[in-house]
Wavefront OBJ file of the C-alpha trace (Angstrom):
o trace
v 128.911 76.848 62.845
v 129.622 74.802 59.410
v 128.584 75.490 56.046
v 128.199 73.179 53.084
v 127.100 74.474 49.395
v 124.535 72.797 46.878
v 124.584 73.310 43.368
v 121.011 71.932 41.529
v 120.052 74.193 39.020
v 118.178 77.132 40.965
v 119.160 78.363 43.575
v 116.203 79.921 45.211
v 114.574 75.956 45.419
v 117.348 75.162 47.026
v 117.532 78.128 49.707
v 114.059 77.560 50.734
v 114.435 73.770 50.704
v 116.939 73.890 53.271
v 115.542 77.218 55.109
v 113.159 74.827 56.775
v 115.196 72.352 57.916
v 115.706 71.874 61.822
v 119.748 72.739 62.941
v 120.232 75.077 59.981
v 120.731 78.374 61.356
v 121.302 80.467 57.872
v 121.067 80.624 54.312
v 121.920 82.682 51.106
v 122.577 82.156 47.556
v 125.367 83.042 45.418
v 128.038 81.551 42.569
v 130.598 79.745 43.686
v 133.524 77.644 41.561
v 133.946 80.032 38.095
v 136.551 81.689 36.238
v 138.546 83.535 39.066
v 139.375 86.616 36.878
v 135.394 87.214 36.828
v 132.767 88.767 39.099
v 129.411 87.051 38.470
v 126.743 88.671 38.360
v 122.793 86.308 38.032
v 122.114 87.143 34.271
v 126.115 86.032 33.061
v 125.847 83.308 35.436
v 122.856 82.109 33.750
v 124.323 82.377 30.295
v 126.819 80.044 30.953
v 129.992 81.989 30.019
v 131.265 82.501 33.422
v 132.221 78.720 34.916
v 130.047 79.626 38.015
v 127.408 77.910 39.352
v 123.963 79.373 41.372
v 124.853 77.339 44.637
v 122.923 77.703 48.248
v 125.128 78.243 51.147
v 123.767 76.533 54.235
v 125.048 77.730 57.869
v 124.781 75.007 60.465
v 124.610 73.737 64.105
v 126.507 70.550 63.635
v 125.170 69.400 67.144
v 122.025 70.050 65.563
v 122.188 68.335 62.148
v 125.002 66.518 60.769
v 126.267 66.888 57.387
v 124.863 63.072 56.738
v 122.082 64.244 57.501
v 121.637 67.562 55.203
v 123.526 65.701 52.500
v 120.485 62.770 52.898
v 118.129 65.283 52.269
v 119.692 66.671 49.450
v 120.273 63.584 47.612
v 116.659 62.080 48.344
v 115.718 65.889 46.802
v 117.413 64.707 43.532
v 114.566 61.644 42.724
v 117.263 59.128 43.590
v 114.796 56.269 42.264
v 115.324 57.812 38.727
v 116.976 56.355 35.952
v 118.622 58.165 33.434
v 119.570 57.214 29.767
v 123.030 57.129 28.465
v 121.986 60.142 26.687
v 120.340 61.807 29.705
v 123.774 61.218 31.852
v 125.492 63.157 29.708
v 123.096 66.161 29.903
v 122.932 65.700 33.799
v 126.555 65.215 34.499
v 127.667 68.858 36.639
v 123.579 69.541 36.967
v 124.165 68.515 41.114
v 127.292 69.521 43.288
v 128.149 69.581 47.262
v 130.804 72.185 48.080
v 132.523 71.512 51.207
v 134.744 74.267 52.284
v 136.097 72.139 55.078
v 138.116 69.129 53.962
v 137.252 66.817 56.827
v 133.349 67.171 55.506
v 134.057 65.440 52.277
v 134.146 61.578 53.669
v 130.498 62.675 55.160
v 129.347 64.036 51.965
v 130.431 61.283 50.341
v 129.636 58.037 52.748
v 126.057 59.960 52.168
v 125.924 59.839 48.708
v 126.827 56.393 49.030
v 123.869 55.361 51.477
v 121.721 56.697 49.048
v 122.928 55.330 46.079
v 123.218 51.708 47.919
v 119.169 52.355 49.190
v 117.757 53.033 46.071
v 120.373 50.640 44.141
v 121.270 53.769 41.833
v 123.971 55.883 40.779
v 123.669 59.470 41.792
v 125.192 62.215 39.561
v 125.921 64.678 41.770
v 129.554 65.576 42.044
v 131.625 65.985 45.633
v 134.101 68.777 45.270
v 135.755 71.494 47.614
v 134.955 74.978 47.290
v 137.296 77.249 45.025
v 135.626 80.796 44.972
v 132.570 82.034 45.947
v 130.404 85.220 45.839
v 127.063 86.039 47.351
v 124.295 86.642 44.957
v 122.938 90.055 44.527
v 120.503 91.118 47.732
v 117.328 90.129 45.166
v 117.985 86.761 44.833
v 118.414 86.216 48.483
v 114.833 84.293 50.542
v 113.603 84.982 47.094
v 110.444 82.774 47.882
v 109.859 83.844 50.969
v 109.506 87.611 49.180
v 107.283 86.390 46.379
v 105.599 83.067 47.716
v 103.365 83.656 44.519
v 106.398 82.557 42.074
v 107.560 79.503 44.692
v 106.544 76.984 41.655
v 109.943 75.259 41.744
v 109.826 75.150 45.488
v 110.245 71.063 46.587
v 109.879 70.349 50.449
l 1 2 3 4 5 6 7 8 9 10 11 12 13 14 15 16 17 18 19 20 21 22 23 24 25 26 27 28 29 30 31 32 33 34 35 36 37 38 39 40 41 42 43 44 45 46 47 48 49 50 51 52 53 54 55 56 57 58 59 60 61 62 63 64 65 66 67 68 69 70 71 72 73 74 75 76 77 78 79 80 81 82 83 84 85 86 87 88 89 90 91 92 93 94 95 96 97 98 99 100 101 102 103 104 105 106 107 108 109 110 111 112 113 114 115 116 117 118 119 120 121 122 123 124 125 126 127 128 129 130 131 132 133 134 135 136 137 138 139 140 141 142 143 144 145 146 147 148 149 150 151 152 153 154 155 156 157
């Protein structure tokens, strides 16, 4: 089993995005990449004050689905097509991340990235960058759409 983290904003989008996807065997959501000397908790996090991020953690059967292809996925997520402003580049800029927690997954992550950017002729955003600290979001945050299917507005699949 491998795991790779996405950072996009919200983190429940994210988890069920991925939930559905053939090969991936888990999910859950937490903060991952803040101030060490802190324990994040959702309302902090969302402040700002803390250096984490909400990321999705996604378990996977490598023989199943490569990290190309999950990586594909989430970069086509993103509206790769878009073009963004001088202005709007600087706003964006840290807004999309892939964790890798192993090393060898970064060249995939990356030679991704780059097979998106080259299709669409576009610069993606996102940032590639190994995974410092993490911490699993409290138990209400976790398959949050799946528990309230009502509120799934932000949901993209």
């Amino acid at each position: 089993m491998k795991e790779l983290l996405f950072f996009d904003r919200c983190f429940w989008c994210l988890e069920d995005f991925f939930s559905h996807m053939e090969g991936v065997l888990a999910t859950e959501v937490g903060y991952a990449n803040g101030n060490p000397d802190l324990v994040p908790a959702y309302y902090e996090v969302g402040k700002g004050n803390t250096g984490y991020e909400e990321v999705c953690r996604v378990f996977f059967d490598e023989e199943r689905v490569s990290v190309h292809t999950l990586c594909t996925a989430f970069f086509r997520r993103l509206n790769p097509a878009r073009r963004y402003t001088e202005e709007e580049k600087v706003l964006r800029e840290n807004q999309s991340k892939v964790l890798f927690v192993d090393y060898a997954d970064r060249e995939a992550v990356i030679c991704a990235k780059e097979a998106v950017e080259a299709q669409y002729q576009n610069k993606l955003l996102t940032q590639v960058e190994p995974l410092s600290i993490y911490y699993r979001a409290e138990e209400e945050h976790q398959h949050y759409f799946a528990r309230h299917p009502e509120e799934a507005a932000c949901a993209v699949r």
